[in-house]
N, C-alpha and C positions, 0 to 999 in steps of 0.2 A: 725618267729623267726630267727635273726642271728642264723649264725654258732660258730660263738666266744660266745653269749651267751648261744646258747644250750652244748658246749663243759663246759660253767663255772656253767652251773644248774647240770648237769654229774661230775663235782670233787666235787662238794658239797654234792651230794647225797652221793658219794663215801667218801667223808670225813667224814662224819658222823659216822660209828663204829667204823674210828680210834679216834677217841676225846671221846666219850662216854666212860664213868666210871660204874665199876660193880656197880652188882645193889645196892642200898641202900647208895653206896658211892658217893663224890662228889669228883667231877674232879679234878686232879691234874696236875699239869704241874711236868717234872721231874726234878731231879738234878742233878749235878756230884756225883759220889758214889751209887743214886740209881740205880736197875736191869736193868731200861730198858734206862737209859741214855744211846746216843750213841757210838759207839767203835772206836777201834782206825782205824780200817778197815772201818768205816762209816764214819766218818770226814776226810778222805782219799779220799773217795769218790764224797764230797763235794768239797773239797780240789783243785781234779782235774775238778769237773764240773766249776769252777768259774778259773779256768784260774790259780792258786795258789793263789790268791787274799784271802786265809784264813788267818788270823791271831793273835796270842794270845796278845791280850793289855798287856800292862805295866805300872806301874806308874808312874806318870810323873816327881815324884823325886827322881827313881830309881839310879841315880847315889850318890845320896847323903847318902846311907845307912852306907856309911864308904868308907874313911873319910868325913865329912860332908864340909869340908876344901876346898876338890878337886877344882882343875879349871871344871871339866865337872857338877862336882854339883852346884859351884856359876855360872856357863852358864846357867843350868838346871832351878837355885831359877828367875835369870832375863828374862830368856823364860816365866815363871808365870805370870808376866804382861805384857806378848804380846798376844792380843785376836788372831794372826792369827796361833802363835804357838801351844795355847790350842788348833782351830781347826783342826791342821792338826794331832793332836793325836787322836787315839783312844779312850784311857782312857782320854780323855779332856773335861775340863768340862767350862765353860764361869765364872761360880760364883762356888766355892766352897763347895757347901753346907746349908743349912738352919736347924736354932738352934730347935733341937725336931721334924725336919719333914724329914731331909735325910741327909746324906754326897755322896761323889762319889765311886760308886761301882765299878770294873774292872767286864763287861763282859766275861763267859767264852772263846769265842770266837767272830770273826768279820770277817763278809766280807768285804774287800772294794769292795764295787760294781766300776764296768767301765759302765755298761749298766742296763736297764732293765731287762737283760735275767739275768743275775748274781741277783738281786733283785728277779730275779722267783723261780729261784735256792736256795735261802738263805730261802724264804717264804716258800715255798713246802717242804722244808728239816725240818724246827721250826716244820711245820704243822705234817706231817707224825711222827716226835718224840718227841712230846706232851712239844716244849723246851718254853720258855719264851723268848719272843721276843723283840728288841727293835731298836728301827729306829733312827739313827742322823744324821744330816747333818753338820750345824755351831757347833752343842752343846752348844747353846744359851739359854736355857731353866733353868729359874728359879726356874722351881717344881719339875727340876731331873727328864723329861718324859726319857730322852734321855740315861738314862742308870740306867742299876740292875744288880745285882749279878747271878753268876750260867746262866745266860743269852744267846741266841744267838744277836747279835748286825748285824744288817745292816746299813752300815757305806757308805753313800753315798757324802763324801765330793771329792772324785777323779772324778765326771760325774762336771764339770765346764762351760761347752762347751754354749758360746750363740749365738746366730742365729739372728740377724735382718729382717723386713719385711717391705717393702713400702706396701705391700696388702697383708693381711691374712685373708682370710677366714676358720673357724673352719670346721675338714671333718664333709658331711652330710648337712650342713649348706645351707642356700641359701642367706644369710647376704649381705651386700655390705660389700665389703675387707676394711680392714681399718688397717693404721701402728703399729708395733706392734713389741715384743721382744721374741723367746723363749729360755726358761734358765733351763738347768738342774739342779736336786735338791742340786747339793754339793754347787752351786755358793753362795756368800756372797753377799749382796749390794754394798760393794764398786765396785767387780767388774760389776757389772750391771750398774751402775749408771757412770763407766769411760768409757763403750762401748756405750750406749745411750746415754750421756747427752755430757760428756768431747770428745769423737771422732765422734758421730754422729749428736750432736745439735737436740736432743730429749729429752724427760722426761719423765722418766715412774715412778706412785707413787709406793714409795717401802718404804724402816724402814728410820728411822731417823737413828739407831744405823749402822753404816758401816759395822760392823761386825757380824750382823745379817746373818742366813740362808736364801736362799729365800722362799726356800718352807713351812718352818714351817713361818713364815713372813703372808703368806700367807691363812696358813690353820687356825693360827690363827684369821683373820680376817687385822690384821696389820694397822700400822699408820706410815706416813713417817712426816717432819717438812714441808711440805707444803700439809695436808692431808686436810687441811679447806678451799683448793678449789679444791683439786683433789679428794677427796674422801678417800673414806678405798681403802689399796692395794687388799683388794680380791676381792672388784670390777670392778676391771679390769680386773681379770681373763678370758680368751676365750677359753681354752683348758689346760688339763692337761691328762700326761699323768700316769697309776699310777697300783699298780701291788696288786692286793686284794687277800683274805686270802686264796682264791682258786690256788693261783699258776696263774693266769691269767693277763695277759699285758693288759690293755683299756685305750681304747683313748676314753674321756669323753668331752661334751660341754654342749649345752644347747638346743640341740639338742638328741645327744647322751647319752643317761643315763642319764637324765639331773637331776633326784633325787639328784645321786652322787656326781654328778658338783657341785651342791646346796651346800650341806653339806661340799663340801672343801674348799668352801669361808667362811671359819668366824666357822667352825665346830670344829674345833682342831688338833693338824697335830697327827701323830701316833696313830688316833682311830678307821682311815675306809682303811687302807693298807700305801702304799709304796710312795709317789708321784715320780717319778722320772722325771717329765718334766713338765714347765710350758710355755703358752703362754701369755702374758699379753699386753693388751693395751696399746700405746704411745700415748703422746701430743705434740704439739707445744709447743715447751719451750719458758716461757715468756725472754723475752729481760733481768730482772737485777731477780737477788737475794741481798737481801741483810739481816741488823740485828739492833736490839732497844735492850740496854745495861745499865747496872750503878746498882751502889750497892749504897744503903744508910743505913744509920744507925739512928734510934731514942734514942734520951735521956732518956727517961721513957716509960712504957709503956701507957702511956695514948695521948702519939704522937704517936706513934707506930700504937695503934689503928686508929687513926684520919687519917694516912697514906696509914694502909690499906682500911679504906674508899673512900679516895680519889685514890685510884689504882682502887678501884671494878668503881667508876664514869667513871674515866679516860677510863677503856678497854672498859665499854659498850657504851661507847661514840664517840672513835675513833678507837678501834682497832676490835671490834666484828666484823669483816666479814672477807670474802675471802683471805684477803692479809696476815692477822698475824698470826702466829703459835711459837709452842716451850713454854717455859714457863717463871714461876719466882717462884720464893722461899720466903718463909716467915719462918724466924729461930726466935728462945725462945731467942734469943739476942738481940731481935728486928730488925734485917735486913732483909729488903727485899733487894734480888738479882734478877735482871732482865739480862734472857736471850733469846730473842724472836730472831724471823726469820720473814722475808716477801718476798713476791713475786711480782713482777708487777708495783711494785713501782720505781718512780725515787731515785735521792736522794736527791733533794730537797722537796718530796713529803716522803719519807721515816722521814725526820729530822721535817718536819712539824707538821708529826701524836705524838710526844714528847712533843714539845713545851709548851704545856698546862700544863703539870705535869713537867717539870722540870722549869719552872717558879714559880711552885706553892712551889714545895722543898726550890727554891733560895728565897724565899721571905720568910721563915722562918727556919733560920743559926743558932737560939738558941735552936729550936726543933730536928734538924736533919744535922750531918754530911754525906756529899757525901764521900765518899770513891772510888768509881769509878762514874767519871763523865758518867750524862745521856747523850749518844746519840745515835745517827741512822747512816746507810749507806747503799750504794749499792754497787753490781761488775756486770761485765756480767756475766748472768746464767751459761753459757757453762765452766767458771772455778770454780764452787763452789766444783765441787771436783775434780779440778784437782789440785795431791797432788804434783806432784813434781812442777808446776808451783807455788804453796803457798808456795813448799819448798825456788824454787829459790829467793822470797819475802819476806823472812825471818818471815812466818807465823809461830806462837804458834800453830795456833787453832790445826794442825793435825797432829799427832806423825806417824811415819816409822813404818815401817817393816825394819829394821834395817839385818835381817840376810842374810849370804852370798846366792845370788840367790831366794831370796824375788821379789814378783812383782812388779813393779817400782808402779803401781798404789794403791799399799795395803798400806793404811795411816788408823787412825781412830781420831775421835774428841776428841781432852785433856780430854775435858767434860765428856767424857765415860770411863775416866781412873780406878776411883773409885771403876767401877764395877768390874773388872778383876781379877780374881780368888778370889775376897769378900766371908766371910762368911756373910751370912744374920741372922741377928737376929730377923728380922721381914717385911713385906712389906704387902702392903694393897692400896688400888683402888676406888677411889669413882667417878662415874660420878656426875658430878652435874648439873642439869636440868637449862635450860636458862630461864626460869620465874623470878629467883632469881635475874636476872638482869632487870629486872623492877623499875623503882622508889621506888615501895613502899616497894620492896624486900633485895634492896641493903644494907640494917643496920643489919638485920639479916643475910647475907652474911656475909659481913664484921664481926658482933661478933660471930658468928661459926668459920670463919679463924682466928681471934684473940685466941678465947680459945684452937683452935686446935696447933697452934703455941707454945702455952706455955709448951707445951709437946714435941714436935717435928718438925724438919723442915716440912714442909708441900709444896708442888710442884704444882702448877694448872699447867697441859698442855694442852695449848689450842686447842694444832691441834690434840687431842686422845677427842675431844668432837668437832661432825659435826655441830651442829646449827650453823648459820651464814655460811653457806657455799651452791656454787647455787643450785639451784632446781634440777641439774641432778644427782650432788652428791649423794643426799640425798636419789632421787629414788634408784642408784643403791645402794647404803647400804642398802636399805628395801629390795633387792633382793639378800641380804648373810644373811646367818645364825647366825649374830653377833647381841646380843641382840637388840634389834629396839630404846633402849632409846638413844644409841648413837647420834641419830639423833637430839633428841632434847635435847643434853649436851652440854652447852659449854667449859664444860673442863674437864679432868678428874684428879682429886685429887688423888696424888700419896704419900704415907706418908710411908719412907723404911729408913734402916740404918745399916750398917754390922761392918766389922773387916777383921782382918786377919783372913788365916782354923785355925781350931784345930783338924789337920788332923794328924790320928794315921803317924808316921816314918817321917812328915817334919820340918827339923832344923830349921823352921822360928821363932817367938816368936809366941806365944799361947797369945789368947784373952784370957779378962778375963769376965768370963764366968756371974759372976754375974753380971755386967753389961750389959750382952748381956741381961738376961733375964728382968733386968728394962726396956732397953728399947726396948724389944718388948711389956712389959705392956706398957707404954709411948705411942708406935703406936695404941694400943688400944684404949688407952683415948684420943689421938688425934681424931681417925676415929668415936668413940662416938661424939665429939663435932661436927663433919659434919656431922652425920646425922640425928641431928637436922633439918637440913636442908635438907637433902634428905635420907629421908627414903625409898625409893624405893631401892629393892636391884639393883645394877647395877655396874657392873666391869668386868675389862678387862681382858682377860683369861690369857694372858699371864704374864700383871703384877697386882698381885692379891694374898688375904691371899690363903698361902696353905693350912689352918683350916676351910676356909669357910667352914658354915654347906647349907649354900642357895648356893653352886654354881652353880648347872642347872638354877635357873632363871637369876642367879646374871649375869652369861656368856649369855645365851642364849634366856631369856626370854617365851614367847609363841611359840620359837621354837623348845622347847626341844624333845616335842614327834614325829616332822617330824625326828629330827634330829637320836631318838631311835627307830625310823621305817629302816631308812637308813641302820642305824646298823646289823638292827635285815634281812637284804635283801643279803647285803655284807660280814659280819662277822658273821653270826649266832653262831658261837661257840666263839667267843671272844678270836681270837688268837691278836687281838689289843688292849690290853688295859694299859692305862697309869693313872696316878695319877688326880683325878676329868676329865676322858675324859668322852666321851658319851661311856654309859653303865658297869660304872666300877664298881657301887653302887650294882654289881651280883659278885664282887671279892675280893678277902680276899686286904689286901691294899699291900701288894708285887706282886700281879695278878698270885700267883701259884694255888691258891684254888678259884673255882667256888663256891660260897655262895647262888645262887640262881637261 
């Protein structure tokens, strides 16, 4: 036996009677006000062990309490929809909150970590004073893992730091090295994606959304807009480095601990400790990126439907494989929006894979207005995120970071605007199996997406369902912990819709609230008409009902009980738990009370 792991079986035994609860009682975590909450002389303590890096969140529209007028308040209301300003706060939250399942809570405290050893520090300290815990990075998180109330918060968005590699080999390993990136837990994709791809001429698969976390990206299993030839991003993973309930720093691979490794591909991020460091695989970046486009609109619904038929033809016909990713839209208006991504194509070969279906639109003008013309295109790979090069080209697609002393590379996709500080009324996740794309399957497809539409937009993305995608892909997804039907989905069905908060103290207008709840019924009667067609539970942990009653199979399928082995090895007292992670179904739903 190591010595690192004889030292982390020694804090666990020793852990043990401080978490344990009198007899006959179950476990509580503490509060402020309660007796054995910590003092002022102990958070002092803390305080100096992390460097001063403690500190008390705020709200993020603390300037607006009065006058709500201010210049530092209407500065404060347009920071709101900047996703890099939400990150860089503490109390920051990416969406707002969701109708009947959480708003954002201010932790009582927060470390910003700089290192691991400050993550050791912040974990040993929760541990020892029985506090509730909670880990963020981007604060990208739809289910609100990323923050509670009364709370201690490890806030690792200040560890940014990324490292390139022509040969990495994982320690312990005997592997042939191969190129590769590693990224500490606070970094975002954008900046990953401008050190690999825009200065390096690499590619590493990471989120579609720029302003995505990496680590939680990661732990959730993750899909970036070309994941239907690269894979899930947690198969890439070669090394993480990551700090567990014991107080204990490990450096993990597939080698080393390789349980653990397991379970942070595709497992959930905040349910097995800390991550603070990842290693991840690069590729040769293909020669072009480019995108397949246009908005049309039908007259009646009975072209509407006829259209979305000939779309279910069209993709299994020329677009089901490696090259196409991203999605389209089917709105209760009858429009379909197409907004896809490819790779590897030229751009005469990009304009070709259309041709078909926008012949078919133009040949009947009395069924169907275009509203944005169908086409395609390419650019070279190595600027697809390079923002201020799009900037100086007078690109829409990618908004600033606008504030003084912002990094030149922080931009995010218009596309992703929506999301940013949203109240959700509702959201939900369908994979849908690639059989459905058969001949005999495609009518039934198409009237399941017809009746779901009539309710709500409805999204297939293609590249968050691997079928069509090559054969090595597919192995390493069977080798993470992300439910295995991924593999044989070709898209996954996304049916969400929000508002403005209706967050207690902010001057902004207040949704109206009956409406939110129609249509979260709406998204229900939507996600009923799909799974008509797929009945198998199957969804993606990150975007996903937070009511599911099936979520262990629905996230994780046959993996569940390696996954609550992992748990019960690393975490045995459940100082990690979040909202449907692994082993939460033993905690009251705030994680202060042990229930089992």
């Amino acid at each position: 036996m190591r010595r690192r792991d004889l030292l982390g079986c020694a804090a666990a035994l020793a852990l043990a009677p401080s978490l344990s609860a009198a007899a006959g009682q179950p476990f509580r975590r503490v509060r402020p006000g309660d007796a054995a909450w910590p003092d002022a002389r102990q958070w002092a303590g803390l305080k100096r062990q992390v460097g001063g890096r403690l500190v008390k969140p705020a709200p993020l529209w603390a300037n607006c309490e009065q006058p709500a007028t201010s210049q530092a308040c209407l500065a404060d209301l347009k920071n709101l929809l900047n996703p890099y300003y939400l990150g860089d706060q503490p109390g920051g939250t990416q969406v707002s909150g969701w109708l009947g399942a959480w708003t954002p809570q201010l932790s009582a405290y927060a470390v910003a970590a700089r290192d691991a050893e400050d993550v050791a520090a912040a974990v040993s300290f929760a541990r020892r004073h029985r506090l509730r815990l909670v880990v963020k990075g981007g604060g990208h998180s739809y289910q609100g893992t990323s923050n509670a109330p009364d709370s201690l918060l490890v806030w690792t968005r200040t560890m940014r730091a990324i490292t390139l590699h022509d040969a990495f080999t994982p320690r312990g390993s005997h592997a042939a090295p191969v190129p590769a990136v590693t990224v500490e837990a606070g970094a975002l994709w954008m900046d990953v994606y401008d050190a690999v791809t825009t200065k390096a001429g690499r590619y590493v698969q990471g989120g579609g959304c720029a302003t995505v976390g990496v680590a939680g990206l990661i732990q959730s299993g993750g899909f970036g807009s070309f994941s239907k030839r690269f894979g899930l991003a947690a198969a890439g993973l070669l090394e993480a480095q990551i700090v567990t309930a014991d107080g204990v720093i490990r450096t993990v691979n597939a080698t080393r601990e390789p349980e653990l490794f397991w379970a942070l591909k595709g497992g959930g991020g905040g349910s097995l400790g800390v991550v603070t460091r990842l290693t991840l695989k690069t590729h040769d970046l293909p020669e072009r990126f480019g995108w397949g486009g246009g908005t049309i609109e039908a007259n009646s619904d009975a072209a509407f439907a006829r259209l979305i038929r000939r779309f279910v033809d069209h993709y299994a016909e020329a677009l089901f494989n490696p090259h196409w990713g991203e999605s389209v839209s089917l709105k209760p208006r009858n429009v379909l929006d197409i907004s896809m991504v490819c790779q590897g194509l030229t751009n005469d070969e990009a304009q070709a894979a259309w041709k078909p279906f926008s012949d078919w639109v133009a040949a009947a003008p009395h069924d169907y207005k275009v509203i944005d013309e169908i086409g395609a295109g390419t650019m070279p790979a190595r600027s697809w995120w390079d923002v201020q090069g799009r900037k100086a080209k007078g690109s829409t697609a990618v908004l600033l970071d606008n504030r003084p002393g912002a990094e030149p590379a922080h931009g995010w996709w218009a596309g992703d605007q929506d999301q940013v500080s949203a109240f959700l009324h509702g959201y939900e996740s369908v994979w849908l199996p690639a059989d459905l794309l058969e001949p005999g399957r495609r009518q039934a497809l198409a009237d399941a997406l017809f009746a779901a539409s009539r309710q709500m937009d409805v999204g297939l993305h293609f590249n968050k369902g691997l079928a069509g995608a090559p054969p090595d892909a597919i192995a390493a997804a069977l080798d993470t912990a992300t439910n295995p039907v991924v593999t044989t989905a070709f898209a996954l069905a996304i049916i969400a819709t929000g508002s403005t908060p209706p967050l207690p103290g902010f001057p902004g207008p207040k949704p109206d609230m009956a409406k939110a709840h129609a249509n979260a019924a709406r998204i229900d009667a939507a996600t009923a008409a799909l799974k008509v067609v797929a009945p198998v539970p199957g969804s993606y942990l990150s975007e996903s009902n937070y009511f599911n009653p099936q979520w262990r199979d629905a996230y994780w399928g046959g993996h569940y009980p390696r996954l609550k082995a992992a748990k019960a090895r690393y975490d045995p007292q459940g100082l990690f738990i979040i909202h449907h992670g692994v082993g939460s179904d033993q905690w009251s739903a705030d994680g202060f009370t042990r229930m089992g």
